[in-house]
Every structure is written in C-alpha cells, then in structure tokens.
SEKETI-588769 format. One line per field, with one value per residue (C-alpha): residue in three letters; x, y, z. Coordinates in Angstrom, 3 decimals, decimal comma, padded with zeros to 6 digits. Example, Ala and Ser with C-alpha at 12.3 -4.5 7.8 and 13.67 -1.06 7.14 Angstrom:
// SEKETI-588769
rest = [ALA|SER]
u = [012,300|013,670]
v = [-004,500|-001,060]
w = [007,800|007,140]
//
This chain:
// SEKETI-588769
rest = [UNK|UNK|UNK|UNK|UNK|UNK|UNK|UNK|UNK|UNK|UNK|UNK|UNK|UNK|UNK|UNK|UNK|UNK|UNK|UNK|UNK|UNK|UNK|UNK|UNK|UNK|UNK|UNK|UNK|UNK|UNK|UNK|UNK|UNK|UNK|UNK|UNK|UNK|UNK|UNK|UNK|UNK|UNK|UNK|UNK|UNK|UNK|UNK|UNK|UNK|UNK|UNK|UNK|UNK|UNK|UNK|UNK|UNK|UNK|UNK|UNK|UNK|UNK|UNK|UNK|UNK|UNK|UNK|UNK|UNK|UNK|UNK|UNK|UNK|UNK|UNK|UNK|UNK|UNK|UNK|UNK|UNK|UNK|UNK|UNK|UNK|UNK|UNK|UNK|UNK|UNK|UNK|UNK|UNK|UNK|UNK|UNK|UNK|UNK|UNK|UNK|UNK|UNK|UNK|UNK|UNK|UNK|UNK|UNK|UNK|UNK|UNK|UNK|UNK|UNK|UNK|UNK|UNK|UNK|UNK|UNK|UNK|UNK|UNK|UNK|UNK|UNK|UNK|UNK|UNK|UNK|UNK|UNK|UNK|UNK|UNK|UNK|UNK|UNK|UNK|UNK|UNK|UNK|UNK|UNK|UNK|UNK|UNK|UNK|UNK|UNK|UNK|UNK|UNK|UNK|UNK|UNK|UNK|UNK|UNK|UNK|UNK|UNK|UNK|UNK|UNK|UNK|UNK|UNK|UNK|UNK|UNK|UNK|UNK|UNK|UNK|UNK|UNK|UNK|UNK|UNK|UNK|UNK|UNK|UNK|UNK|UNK|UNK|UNK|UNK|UNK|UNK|UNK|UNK|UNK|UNK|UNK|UNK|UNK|UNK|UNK|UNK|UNK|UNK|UNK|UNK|UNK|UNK|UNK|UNK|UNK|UNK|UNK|UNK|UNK|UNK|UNK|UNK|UNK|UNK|UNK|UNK|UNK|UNK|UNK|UNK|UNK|UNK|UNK|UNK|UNK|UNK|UNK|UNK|UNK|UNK|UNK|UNK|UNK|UNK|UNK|UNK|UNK|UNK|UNK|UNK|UNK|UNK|UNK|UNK|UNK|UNK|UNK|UNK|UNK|UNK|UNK|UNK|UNK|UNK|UNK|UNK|UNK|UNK|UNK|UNK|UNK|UNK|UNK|UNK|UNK|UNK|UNK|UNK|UNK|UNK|UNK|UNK|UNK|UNK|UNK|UNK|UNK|UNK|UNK|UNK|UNK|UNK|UNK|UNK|UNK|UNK|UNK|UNK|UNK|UNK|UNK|UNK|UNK|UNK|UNK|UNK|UNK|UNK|UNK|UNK|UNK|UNK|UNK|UNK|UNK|UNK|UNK|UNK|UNK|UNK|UNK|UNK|UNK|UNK|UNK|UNK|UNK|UNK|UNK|UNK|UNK|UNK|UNK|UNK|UNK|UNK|UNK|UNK|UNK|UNK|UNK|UNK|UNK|UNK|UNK|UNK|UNK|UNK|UNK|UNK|UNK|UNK|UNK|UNK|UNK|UNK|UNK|UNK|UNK|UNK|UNK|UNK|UNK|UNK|UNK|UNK|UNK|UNK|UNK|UNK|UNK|UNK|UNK|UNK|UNK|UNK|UNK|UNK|UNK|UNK|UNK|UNK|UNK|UNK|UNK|UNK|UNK|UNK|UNK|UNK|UNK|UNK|UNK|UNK|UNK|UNK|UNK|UNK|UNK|UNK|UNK|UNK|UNK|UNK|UNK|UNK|UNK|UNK|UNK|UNK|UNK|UNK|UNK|UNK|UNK|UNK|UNK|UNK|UNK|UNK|UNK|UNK|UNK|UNK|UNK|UNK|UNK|UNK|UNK|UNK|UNK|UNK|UNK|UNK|UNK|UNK|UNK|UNK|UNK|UNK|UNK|UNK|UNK|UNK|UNK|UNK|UNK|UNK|UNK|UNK|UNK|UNK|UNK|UNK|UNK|UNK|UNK|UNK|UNK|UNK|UNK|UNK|UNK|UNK|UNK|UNK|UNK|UNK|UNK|UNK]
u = [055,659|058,690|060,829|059,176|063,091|061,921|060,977|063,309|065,980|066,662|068,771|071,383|073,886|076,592|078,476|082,574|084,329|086,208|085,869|082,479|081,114|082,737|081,144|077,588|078,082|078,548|075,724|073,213|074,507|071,857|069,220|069,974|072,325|074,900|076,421|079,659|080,271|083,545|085,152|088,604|090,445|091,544|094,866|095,603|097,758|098,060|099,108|097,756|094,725|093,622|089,896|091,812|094,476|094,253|095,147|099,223|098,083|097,889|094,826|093,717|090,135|089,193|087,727|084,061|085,025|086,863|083,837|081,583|083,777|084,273|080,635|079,914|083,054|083,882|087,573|088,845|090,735|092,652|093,195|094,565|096,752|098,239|099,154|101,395|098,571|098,485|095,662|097,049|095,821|094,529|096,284|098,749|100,427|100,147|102,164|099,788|098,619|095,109|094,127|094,681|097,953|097,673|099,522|097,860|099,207|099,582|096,564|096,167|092,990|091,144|089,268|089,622|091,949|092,852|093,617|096,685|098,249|098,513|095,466|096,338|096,711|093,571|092,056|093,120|092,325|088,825|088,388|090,174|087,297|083,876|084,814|084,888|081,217|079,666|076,619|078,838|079,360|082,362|081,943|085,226|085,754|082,610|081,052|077,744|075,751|072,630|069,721|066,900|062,937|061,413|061,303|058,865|061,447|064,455|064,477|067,769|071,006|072,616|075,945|079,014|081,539|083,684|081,531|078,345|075,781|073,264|070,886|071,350|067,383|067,476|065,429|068,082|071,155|073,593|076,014|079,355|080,920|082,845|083,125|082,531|079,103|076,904|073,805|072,719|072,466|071,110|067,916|067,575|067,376|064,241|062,534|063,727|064,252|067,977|069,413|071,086|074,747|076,786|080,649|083,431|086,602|089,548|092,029|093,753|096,714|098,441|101,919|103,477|106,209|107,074|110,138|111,850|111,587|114,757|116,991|115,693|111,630|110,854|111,781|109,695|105,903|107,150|103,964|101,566|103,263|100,531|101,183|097,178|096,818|095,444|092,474|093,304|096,801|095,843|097,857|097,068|099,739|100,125|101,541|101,483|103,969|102,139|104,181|103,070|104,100|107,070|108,907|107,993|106,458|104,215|104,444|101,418|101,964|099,192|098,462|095,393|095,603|099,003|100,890|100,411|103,234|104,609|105,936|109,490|111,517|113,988|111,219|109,317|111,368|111,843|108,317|107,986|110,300|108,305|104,701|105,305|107,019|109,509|109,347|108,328|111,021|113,199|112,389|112,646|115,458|118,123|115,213|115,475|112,723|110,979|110,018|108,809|106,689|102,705|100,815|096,666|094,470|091,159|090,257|086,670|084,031|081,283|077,904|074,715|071,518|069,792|068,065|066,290|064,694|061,045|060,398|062,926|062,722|062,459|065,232|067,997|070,302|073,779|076,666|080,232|081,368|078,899|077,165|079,963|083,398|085,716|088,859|091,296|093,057|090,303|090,545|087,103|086,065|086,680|084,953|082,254|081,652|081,809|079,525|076,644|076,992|076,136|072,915|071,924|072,142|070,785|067,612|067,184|066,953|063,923|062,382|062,460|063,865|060,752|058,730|057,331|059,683|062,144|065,233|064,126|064,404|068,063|069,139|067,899|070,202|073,084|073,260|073,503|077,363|077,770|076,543|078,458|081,750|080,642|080,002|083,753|085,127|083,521|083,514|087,137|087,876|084,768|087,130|089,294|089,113|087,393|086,404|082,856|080,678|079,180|081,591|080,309|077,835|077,665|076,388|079,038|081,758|080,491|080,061|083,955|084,914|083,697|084,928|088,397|087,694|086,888|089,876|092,196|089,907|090,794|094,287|094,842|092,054|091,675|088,180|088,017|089,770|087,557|084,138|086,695|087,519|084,093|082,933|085,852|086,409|082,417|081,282|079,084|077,325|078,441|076,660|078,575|080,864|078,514|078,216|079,087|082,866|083,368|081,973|083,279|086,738|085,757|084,554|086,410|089,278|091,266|093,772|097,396|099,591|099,430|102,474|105,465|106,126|105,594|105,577|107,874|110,443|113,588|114,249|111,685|113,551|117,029|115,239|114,995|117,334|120,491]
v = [117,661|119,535|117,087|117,774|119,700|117,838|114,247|111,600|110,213|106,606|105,330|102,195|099,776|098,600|095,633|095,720|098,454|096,257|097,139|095,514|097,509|100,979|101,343|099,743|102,819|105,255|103,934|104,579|108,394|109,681|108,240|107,128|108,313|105,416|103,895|101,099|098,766|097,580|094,667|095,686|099,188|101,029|101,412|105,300|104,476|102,231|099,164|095,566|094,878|091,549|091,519|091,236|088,339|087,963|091,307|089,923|088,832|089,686|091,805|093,872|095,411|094,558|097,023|096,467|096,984|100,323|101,273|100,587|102,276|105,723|105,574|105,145|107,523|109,927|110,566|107,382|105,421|108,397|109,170|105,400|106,440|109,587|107,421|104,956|102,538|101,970|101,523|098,452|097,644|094,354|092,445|095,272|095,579|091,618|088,618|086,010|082,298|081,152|077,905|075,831|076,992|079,649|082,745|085,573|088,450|092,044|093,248|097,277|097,783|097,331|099,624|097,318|098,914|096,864|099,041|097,455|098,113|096,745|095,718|097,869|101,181|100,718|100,234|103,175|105,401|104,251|104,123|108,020|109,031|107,440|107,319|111,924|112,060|113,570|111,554|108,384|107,234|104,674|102,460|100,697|097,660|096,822|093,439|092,848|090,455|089,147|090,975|092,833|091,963|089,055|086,789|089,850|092,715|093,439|096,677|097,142|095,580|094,228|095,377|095,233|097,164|096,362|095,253|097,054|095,932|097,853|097,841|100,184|100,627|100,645|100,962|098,859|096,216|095,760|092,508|092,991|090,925|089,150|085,067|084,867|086,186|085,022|086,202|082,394|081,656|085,179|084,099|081,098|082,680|084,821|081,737|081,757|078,677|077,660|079,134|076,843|077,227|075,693|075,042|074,504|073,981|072,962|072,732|075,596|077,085|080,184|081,336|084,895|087,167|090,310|091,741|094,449|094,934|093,611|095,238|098,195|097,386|100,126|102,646|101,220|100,025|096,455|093,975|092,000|088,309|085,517|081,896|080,549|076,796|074,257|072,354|069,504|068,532|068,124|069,549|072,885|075,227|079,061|082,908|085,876|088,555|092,210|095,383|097,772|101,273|102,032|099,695|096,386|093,419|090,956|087,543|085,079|081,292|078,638|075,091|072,409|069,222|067,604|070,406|073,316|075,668|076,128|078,700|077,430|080,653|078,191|076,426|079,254|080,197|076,309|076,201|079,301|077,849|074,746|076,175|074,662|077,921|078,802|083,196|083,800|082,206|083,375|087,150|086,548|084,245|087,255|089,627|090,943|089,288|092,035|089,539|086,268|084,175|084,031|081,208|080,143|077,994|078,976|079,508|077,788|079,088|079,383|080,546|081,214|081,940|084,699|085,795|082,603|082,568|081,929|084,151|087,389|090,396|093,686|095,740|093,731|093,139|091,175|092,236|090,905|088,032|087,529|086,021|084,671|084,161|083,174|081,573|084,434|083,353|085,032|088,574|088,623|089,972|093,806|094,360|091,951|094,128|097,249|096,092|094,368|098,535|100,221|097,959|098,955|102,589|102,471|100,429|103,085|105,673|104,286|102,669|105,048|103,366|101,355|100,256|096,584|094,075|096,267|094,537|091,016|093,471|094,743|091,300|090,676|092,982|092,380|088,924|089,716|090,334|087,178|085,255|086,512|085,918|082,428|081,107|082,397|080,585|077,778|076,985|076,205|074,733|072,325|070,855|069,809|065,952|066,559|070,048|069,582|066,850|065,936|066,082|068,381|067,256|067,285|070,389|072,153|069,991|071,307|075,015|074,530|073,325|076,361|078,704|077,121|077,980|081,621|081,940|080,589|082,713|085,719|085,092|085,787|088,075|091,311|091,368|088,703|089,062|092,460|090,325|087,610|090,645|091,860|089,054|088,066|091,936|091,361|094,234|092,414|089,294|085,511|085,768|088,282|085,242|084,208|087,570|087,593|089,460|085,940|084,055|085,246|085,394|081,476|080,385|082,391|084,392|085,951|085,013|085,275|082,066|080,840|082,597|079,673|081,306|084,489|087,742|089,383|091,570|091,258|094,758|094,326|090,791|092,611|095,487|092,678|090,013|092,268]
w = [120,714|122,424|124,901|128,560|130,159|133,476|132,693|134,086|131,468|130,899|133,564|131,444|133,346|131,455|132,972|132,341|131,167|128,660|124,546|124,574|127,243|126,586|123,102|124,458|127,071|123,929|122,116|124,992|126,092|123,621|125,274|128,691|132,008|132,113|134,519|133,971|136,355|136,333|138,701|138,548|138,852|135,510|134,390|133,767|130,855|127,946|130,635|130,950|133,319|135,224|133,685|129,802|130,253|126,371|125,733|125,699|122,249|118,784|118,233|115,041|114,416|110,890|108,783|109,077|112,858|112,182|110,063|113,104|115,410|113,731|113,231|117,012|118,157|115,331|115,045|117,263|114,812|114,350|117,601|117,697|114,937|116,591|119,164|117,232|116,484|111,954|109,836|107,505|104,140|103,100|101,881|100,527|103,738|104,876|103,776|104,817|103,751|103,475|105,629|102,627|101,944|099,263|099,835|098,943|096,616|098,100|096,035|096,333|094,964|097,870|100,171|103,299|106,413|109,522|112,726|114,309|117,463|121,165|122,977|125,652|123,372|121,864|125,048|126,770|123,843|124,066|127,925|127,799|124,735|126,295|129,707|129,553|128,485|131,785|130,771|131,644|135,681|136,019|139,487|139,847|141,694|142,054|141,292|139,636|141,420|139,768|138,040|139,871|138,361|137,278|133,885|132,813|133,179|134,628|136,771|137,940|139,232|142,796|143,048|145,601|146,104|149,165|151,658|150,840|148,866|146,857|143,971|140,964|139,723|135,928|132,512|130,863|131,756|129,270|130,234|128,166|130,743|128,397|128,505|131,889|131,953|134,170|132,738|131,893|135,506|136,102|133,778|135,104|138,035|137,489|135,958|132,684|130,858|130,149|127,018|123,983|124,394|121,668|121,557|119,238|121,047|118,488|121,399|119,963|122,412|122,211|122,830|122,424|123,285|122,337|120,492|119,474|115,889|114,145|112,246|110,473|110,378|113,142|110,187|108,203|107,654|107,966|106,907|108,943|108,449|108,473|108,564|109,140|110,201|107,639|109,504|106,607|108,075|111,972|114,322|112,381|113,331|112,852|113,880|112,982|113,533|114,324|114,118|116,662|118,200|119,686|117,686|118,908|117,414|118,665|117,354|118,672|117,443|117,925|117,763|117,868|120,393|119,970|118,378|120,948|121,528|125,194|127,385|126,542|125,360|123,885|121,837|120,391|117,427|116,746|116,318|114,394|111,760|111,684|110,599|107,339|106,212|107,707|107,380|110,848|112,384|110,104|111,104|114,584|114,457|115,614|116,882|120,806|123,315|125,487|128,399|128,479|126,816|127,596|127,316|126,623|126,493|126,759|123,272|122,379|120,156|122,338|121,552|123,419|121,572|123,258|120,137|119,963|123,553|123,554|126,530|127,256|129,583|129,062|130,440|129,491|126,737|126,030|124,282|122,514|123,987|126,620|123,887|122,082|121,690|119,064|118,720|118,564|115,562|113,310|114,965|115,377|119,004|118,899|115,800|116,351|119,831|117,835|115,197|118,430|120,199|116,967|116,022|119,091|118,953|115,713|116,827|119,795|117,060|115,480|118,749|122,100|125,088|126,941|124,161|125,208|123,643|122,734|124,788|122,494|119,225|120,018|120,891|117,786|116,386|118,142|116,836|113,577|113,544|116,147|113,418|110,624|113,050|114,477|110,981|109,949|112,739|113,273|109,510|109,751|113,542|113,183|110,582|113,295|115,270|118,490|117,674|117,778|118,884|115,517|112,611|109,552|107,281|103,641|103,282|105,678|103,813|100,103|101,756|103,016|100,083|098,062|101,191|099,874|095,973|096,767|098,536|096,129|093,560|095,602|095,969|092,295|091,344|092,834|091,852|093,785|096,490|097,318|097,322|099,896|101,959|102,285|104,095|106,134|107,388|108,641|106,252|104,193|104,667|103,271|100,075|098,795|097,767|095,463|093,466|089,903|091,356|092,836|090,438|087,250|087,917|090,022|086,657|084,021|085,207|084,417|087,110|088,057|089,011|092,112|094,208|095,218|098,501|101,005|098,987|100,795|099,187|099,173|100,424|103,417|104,155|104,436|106,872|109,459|108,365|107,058]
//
C-alpha cells in the first residue's frame, strides 16, 4: 500500500546532544521528525563543552564502534580522518601491556582499526554531520524536566528553556543524558517500580595533560603507548600516551584507592616512570606541557537494568551511558553508544514506530552492547579490594583466570590475538574466545616467546627521545 503523502510522521525527542544522543538522533530521521534537547550551548568548533568534563581525556572508538558508526553515518570516520583524527591498527600501531603484564607483539594481520583523536574533534565532526539533516531540530539550553504520560506510555516531554516552560508531545523519548540521567526518578515517578542499579567503583582516578609531541613523532605515525594496570598488585596503576592532530599528545595516567595520581604538574612524570615500566615517562620526560594538568574521579561502573523491568512504557527508550557507564580505562563509551543507536535503527526497520511494546523490544536491543562492555570492565575492576560489595566467586575467578590465558595466548599468536581482538573491540561476543582460533594455539601453539619489554623500536624511541 503506497505511504499516505499527508499522514503525520513520528515525532522523536532525543535528550543531550552528546555522542550518545547525536547518533540515537540519526538512527530515528528515517522514521521520525527529531528533536535534541540539549542543556548547554554548542561549541561551533572542535572546543571543550561543560556537559563533557571527561572529554580532557584519552578517548579512542574501537573498531566494532567505527564499524557501527560508518554504518549509521556513511563516510564519518573519514571525515574524522580528513580532519587530523587516524584510524590505528591493533596492535600494529600500539605498544601496550595486558593487565597481567604481558606485552603484546605488534601483530599486522589483523583487520581491527581504532579511530583516535581528541574528544572534542570527533565531537564536532559528528554534531557538524547529524546536526545538517533538516529532519533534525536542535533546542539549546534547554533543560529536560521529567516525562509526560503514565507507567502505560510516555507521550511527550516537559521542557525549560529560560524561564518558560513547555511540553514537547512525542511518539518516542530517547534519554542519552549520559550518567546523570534522571530517568530512574522519572519512572518512578509515573508509578514505575525502582529499577536494579548495580555498581563497581574500583576508586580509579584520572590525571592528564597534554603535550606537544616530542622530538620528531609529529612527522611520524608515532604508536598508541599502553601501560594497563594489573588488578593482582593493588594499587593498579596505568597511562597511556595518545597521539592526536595537530601534533599533540595526550597522556591520561590512572590509579585505584591509595595510588591515585594528582593534579601536581611536578608529580606526573614521576608517576609515569613508576607504572612498573618505565616508557611513558620516559617519552614525556623532555616533552612540552600544553596547560595544566586535569584531574577525576568519578569513574564507577554503573549499571541500570532497564531491559529487565517487569513493567515498561511505551514511548520511551534509554541510550549509552544513561544506562551505563564504564570506567574509562577500557575505551568503551563511544562505541558502546554507537553500537545501542544502530540496534535501534535496525529494530525500527523490521518493527514500524508504535507497535505495542515496541520501546521494551529496543531496550532490549540496546543492551546487548552494554552487556558485552560491562562484562569487559567489570571482569577486571571487581578484582580490585573494595570494588564491589561481594568479592568474585569461583566461577568469575576461573572465567578471569582463562580471560588471562587468552590474553597471554594472543600476545604470541596472531591467530589468537584476532579471536582476543574480536571481543575486546565489542565486534563479536565473549565466546568467540573459546573458538578453536583460541583454543588451538591455547592448547597447542605454535607460539612466539613471551616479549622482555615494550616493543618499541629503536628508531621510533630516538623520534621522541633523540
């Protein structure tokens, strides 16, 4: 039957106009008029904004994200690219050590590709791409409120903006509000029983400041340098230096309770040299500062468990970190938003906006990928003392334990290491470690020695420390 040119299209909110919420608005053009609501006012440039403190920090979309990206917003990653941003390869372009220790070796057999570049660049290269569709509206400072309905169906949603209040009617809310959604309250509010929140807070604290790349490295493609924390040897410390455009890297260090770094520009390459390798320190040991250090704290895995609410309303669905958020050591959050935006668009095009129970279907969907990245995560910070408020049992100690053989597996196999790379780029699920290209090489080999130290060569070494 031919589409009816006068019936009334969809009408979508999207809450924040951060990552999460920007591709949630380009998943629903094709079937609904959108409007983002966004608290704060938009930068015009690639510049930092109040509603993303975090963004100061090392961020990288990992290749199941960049996958889910280019499928919702054809072309993007490239545009990233033209604009300085690099697509890295894993681990061919990294020198980086496992949580237990293990450097692994530059394998380049690989298909995997991380998209690095400033938080703010890739931000404003997606807010510039989504935010031209006519079919998008973009209400700036405005505040959302609460929801509009009843524990049945939600029908729209109060807003503010300055001092007048109004009520945007709607066929579906989408909170991508980030961490500090309020849509538990907002549920409880229309009768709603309370949803199960879970958290797994490792004390982890963050410090970072930016440089200019030493030496030579801005000529070249210098490598992501990883130094992960071992949960085993508590405080578990860590940083990572992250070439970005115009010549600058960022370098993010972190710590658990009792071995945080601080906003101390005179400490911070102390404690890079003290990670139990030294390298990061080393390469930033005579690099320039750009500014100061930044500092934080808030860094929990927390988790709320829409998809398992006995009773949910039509009309409304959450996103990305409104339903969870992970430590940022993993790298985790963009592509985990990426991944929630496309299971919905994909749903939508099977299932036509207001079919009864559709909103509990695509949070359904959407927390597929939070699971695959809260399992990650919380698979190694539950490890730490305090993280949690039951220690692991034995079946999350024996699952750990294996977690720790596949990676050792992986760093000297590159049969291997693909299957590793799979899961922990969120492409495939977690039994792909227990396919026979884990398992053979686990049980049989062949494999190459494990490596004595960071494999960085000596020619990129002498680009940044002549």
């Amino acid at each position: 039957m031919p589409e009816d040119p006068t019936a009334r299209r969809p009408r979508a909110v999207v809450i924040g106009a951060s990552a999460a919420g920007l591709f949630a608005a380009a998943a629903l053009t094709d079937f609904a008029e959108v409007t983002v609501v966004e608290r704060d006012r938009l930068p015009d440039g690639p510049e930092p904004r109040r509603g993303v403190p975090q963004a100061r920090h090392a961020h990288l979309v990992w290749s199941g994200g960049v996958k889910a990206v280019d499928n919702l917003l054809p072309g993007l990653t490239d545009e990233v690219v033209a604009h300085g941003g690099r697509l890295v390869r894993i681990m061919g372009d990294m020198v980086s050590r496992a949580p237990n220790e293990v450097w692994f070796r530059r394998f380049l057999t690989t298909h995997h590709r991380n998209l690095v570049c400033s938080r703010d660049l890739f931000d404003f290269v997606l807010r510039d791409r989504v935010l031209a569709d006519a079919r998008i509206t973009l209400r700036q400072e405005t505040t959302a409120l609460r929801l509009q309905g009843d524990a049945a169906r939600v029908t729209g949603l109060r807003i503010r903006t300055g001092a007048e209040e109004l009520t945007l009617p709607a066929d579906l809310v989408v909170d991508a509000s980030g961490r500090g959604s309020r849509a538990p309250q907002w549920l409880t509010d229309l009768g709603l029983p309370a949803v199960t929140e879970r958290e797994v807070n490792a004390g982890v604290a963050y410090a970072t400041r930016l440089y200019r790349a030493p030496g030579t490295t801005g000529n070249i493609d210098f490598p992501l340098v990883n130094v992960q924390a071992n949960p085993a040897k508590a405080p578990g410390q860590g940083g990572i230096i992250l070439p970005i455009e115009a010549g600058r890297w960022i370098v993010t260090l972190s710590g658990t309770r009792g071995g945080e770094p601080t906003d101390d520009p005179d400490a911070f390459v102390d404690f890079a040299l003290n990670l139990g390798d030294p390298v990061i320190g080393e390469l930033i040991r005579d690099a320039q500062p750009l500014g100061e250090v930044t500092t934080t704290r808030a860094t929990a895995n927390r988790r709320r468990y829409y998809e398992q609410a006995k009773r949910w309303p039509d009309g409304f669905v959450v996103l990305g970190d409104a339903i969870a958020g992970y430590n940022p050591v993993y790298g985790h959050g963009l592509t985990v938003a990426a991944q929630c935006a496309l299971a919905v668009r994909d749903l939508l095009r099977t299932t036509g906006p207001g079919t009864p129970g559709l909103s509990r279907r695509l949070q359904r969907a959407a927390a597929r990928p939070v699971a695959a990245a809260w399992d990650l995560a919380v698979g190694q910070d539950a490890l730490y003392p305090g993280a949690a408020d039951t220690r692991p049992g034995a079946v999350e100690g024996l699952l750990a334990r294996f977690v720790d053989k596949a990676v050792e597996t992986g760093a000297r196999s590159p049969r291997a290491m693909a299957a590793l790379l799979d899961v922990m780029s969120l492409e495939k699920p977690a039994t792909r470690l227990f396919s026979p290209d884990m398992l053979l090489p686990m049980l049989f080999g062949p494999k190459k020695p494990y490596l004595q130290g960071p494999p960085l060569t000596e020619a990129e070494r002498k680009t940044a420390i002549p």
